[in-house]
C-alpha positions in Angstrom: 5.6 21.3 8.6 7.4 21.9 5.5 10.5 20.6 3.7 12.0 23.8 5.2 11.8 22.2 8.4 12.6 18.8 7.4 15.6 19.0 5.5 18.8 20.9 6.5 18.0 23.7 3.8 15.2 24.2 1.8 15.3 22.4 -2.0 15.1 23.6 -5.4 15.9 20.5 -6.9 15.3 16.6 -6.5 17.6 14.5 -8.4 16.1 10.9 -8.7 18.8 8.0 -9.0 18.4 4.6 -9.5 19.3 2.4 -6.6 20.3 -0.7 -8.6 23.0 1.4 -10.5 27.0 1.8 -8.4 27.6 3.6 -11.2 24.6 6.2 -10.4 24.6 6.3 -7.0 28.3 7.4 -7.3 27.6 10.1 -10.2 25.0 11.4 -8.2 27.1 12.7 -5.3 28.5 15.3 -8.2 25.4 16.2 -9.5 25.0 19.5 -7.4 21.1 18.6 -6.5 19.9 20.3 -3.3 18.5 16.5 -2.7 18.9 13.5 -4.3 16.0 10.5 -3.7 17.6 6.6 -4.3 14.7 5.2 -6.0 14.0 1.7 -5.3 10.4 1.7 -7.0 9.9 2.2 -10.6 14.1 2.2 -11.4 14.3 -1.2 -10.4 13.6 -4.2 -12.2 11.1 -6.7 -9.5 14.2 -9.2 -10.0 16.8 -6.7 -8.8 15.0 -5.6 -6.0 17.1 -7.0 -3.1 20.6 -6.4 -4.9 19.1 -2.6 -5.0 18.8 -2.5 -1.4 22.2 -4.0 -1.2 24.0 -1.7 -3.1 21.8 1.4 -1.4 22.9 0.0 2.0 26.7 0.1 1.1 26.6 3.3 -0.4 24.7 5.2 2.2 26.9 3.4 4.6 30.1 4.7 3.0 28.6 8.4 2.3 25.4 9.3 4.8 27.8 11.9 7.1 29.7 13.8 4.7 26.8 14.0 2.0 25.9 17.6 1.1 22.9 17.0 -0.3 19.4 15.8 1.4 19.3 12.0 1.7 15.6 10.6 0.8 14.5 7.6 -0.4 11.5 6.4 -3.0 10.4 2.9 -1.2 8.1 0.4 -3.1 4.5 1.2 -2.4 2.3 0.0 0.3 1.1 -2.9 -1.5 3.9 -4.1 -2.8 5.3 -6.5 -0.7 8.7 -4.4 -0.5 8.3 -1.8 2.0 9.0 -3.0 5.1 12.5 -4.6 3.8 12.9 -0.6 2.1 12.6 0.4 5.2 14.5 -1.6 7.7 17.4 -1.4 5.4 17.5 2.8 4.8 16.0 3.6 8.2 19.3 3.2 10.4 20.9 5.4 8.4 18.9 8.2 9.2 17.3 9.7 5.5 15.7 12.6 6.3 12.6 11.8 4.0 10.8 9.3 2.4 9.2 9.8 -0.8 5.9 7.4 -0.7 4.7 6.4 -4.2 1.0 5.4 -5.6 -0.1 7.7 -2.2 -4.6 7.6 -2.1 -5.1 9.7 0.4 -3.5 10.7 3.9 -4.5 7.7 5.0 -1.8 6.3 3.7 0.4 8.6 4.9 -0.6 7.5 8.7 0.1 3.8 7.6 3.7 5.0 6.8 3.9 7.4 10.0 3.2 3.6 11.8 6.2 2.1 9.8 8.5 4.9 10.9 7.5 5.5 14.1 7.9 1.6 14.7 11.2 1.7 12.7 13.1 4.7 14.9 12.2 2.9 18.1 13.9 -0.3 17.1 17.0 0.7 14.8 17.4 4.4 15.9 16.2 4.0 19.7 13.5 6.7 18.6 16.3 9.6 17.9 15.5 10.7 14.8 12.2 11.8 13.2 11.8 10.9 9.4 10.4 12.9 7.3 7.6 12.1 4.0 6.9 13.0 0.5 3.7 12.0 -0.6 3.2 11.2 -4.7 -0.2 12.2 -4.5 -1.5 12.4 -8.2 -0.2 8.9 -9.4 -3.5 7.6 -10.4 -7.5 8.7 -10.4 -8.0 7.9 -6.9 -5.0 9.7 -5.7 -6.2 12.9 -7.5 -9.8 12.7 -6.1 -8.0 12.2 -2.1 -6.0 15.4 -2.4 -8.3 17.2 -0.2 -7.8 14.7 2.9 -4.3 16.3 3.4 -5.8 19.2 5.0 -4.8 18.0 8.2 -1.8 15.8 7.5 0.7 14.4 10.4 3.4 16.5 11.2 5.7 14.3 9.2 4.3 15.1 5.8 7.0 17.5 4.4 5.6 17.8 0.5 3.0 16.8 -2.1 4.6 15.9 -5.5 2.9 15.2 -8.6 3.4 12.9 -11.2 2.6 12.0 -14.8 3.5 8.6 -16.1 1.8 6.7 -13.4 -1.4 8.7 -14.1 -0.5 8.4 -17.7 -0.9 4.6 -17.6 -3.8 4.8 -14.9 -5.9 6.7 -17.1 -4.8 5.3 -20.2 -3.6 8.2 -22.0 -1.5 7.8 -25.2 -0.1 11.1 -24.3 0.5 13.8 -21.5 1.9 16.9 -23.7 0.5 18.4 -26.6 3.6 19.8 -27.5 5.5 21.7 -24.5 1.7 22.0 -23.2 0.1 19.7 -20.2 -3.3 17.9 -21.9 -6.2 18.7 -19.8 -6.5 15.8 -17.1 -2.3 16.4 -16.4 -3.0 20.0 -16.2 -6.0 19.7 -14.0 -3.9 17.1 -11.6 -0.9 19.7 -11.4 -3.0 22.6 -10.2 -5.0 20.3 -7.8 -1.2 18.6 -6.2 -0.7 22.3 -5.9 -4.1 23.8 -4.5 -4.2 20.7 -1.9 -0.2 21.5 -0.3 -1.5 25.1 -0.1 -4.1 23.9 1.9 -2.6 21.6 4.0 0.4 24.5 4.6 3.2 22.0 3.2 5.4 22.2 -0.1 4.5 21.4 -3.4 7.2 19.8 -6.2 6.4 20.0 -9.7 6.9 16.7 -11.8 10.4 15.2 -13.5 10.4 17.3 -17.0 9.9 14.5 -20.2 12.1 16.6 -22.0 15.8 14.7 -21.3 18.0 16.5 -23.0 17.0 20.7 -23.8 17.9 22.7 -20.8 16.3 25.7 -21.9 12.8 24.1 -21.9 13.5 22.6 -18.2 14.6 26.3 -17.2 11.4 27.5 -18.7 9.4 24.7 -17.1 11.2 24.8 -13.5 10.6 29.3 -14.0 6.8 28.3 -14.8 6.7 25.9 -11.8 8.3 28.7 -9.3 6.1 31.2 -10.7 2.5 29.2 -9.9 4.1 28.2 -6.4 6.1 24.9 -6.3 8.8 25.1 -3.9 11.1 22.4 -6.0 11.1 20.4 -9.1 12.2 16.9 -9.5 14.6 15.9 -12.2 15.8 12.4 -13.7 19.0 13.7 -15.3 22.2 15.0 -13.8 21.8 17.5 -16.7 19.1 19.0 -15.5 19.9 19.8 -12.0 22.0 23.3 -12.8 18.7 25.2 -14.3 16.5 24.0 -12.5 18.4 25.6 -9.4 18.7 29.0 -11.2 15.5 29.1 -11.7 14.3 28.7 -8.5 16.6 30.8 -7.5 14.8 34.9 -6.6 15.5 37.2 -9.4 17.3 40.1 -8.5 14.3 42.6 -9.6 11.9 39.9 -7.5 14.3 40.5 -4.2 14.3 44.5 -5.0 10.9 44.0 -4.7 10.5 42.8 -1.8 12.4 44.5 0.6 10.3 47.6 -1.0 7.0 46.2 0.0 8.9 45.2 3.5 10.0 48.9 3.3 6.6 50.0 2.4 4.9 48.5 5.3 7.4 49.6 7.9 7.2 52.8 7.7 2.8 52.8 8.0 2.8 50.5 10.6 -0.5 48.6 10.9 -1.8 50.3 7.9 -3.4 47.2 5.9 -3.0 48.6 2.7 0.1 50.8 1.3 1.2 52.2 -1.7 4.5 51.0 -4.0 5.1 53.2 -7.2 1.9 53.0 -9.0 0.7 50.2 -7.1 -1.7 49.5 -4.0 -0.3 47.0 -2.0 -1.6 44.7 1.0 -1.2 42.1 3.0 -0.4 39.5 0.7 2.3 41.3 -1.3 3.9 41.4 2.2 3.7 37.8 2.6 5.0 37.2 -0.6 7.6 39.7 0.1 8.7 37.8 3.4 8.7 34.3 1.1 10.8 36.2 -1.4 13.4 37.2 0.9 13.2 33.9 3.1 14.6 31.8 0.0 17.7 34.3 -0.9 18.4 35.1 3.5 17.5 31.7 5.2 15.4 33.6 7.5 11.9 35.0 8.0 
């Protein structure tokens, strides 16, 4: 499973939004992100943890069915003591994700499949299947249980990584050397990235620390597409419009593609083909097929 198959449409962008903020939540319905995640964790104060929940609850109740965008959720973690009252108040109104923070390993992931599963029966009479997001590289023992996603439930959607929780786990001062990752970020990135591969699920680059230059969050969201994240989270309205331009195909990347899809028609099973200059196989199609999926909606 993928967010493809979670979420009405698949995302380029992930607008995070404070749950604890009217003012926010409203804004956000403008913000033109593909999906927008109320954030009850690290946005909210431990003091305003209930009045969040509140004001999520009357929101969602006065905008779930005619919001445009994909509805998830960032609960409190595991161990926090917050979860289950996250959950019984967001559940019944059917978010089609939720985005688990401080995630170790899959096993976690089961322990929230539990939650839901429980959840649907008892609010939603078992009628709607949500969806999760693990946060996979928040800390050093996230990082080393990226390989136990392999083989994931069905519910897992997307890996994301993170930075400032692995910032302060590992007690690094910084995570950028200029516009570059430092080595342990940069290592955690490709691994969030090399474990979604492997368990066939989505990968979503990190929320950009710069908060106010759109070209650098164009350049990072173009690097993020180009290395294979599906989506990029964001923490800004501002950044939402370049973000989805740059995840959007190119027009010479789509030209491409349907002449490696043309390519391999016309030599049938032939497992390698010639483009231009170029030799050309298997791969290239799938790529091609990916490619064209994003700009068609279809395979």
């Amino acid at each position: 499973m993928t967010m493809h198959t979670i979420f009405p449409r698949r995302l380029r962008s992930l607008l995070f939004v404070p749950a604890d903020s009217e003012r926010k939540l409203d804004a956000s319905l403008r913000a033109g992100a593909d999906g927008l995640v109320f954030d009850l964790e690290d946005a909210v104060p431990e003091s305003a943890k209930d009045e969040a929940r509140r004001k999520l609850a009357v929101f969602l109740e006065r905008h779930r069915t005619s919001m445009a965008a994909a509805v998830l959720v960032r609960v409190n973690g595991l161990s926090s003591g917050h979860i289950l009252k996250d959950l019984a108040t967001v559940i019944p109104h059917r978010p089609h994700a939720i985005v688990l923070p401080k995630c170790r390993s899959v096993e976690d992931v089961h322990r929230l499949c539990d939650f839901l599963a429980a959840f649907e029966c008892a609010l939603l009479e078992g009628k709607w299947e949500t969806g999760i997001i693990a946060m996979a590289t928040e800390s050093s023992e996230g990082v080393f249980g990226l390989s136990s996603y392999r083989n994931a439930p069905m519910r897992l959607g997307a890996l994301m990584w993170g930075v400032d929780d692995l910032a302060a786990d590992l007690g690094a001062f910084s995570s950028h050397v200029g516009r570059d990752l430092t080595a342990p970020f940069s290592v955690a990135r490709t691994m969030c990235l090399l474990a979604a591969a492997q368990a066939g699920i989505d990968a979503i680059d990190a929320v950009s620390t710069s908060p106010t230059d759109d070209a650098q969050i164009f350049q990072e969201a173009m690097q993020a597409r180009r290395d294979g994240f599906t989506a990029k989270a964001a923490a800004h309205p501002v950044h939402i419009e370049p973000i989805n331009r740059a995840f959007l195909p190119q027009e010479e990347e789509v030209r491409w593609a349907r002449d490696v899809i043309a390519a391999f028609s016309q030599v049938g099973t032939s497992g390698v083909v010639r483009l231009g200059n170029a030799m050309i196989d298997r791969p290239h199609l799938r790529l091609a097929h990916r490619i064209l999926c994003q700009v068609e909606g279809e395979d």
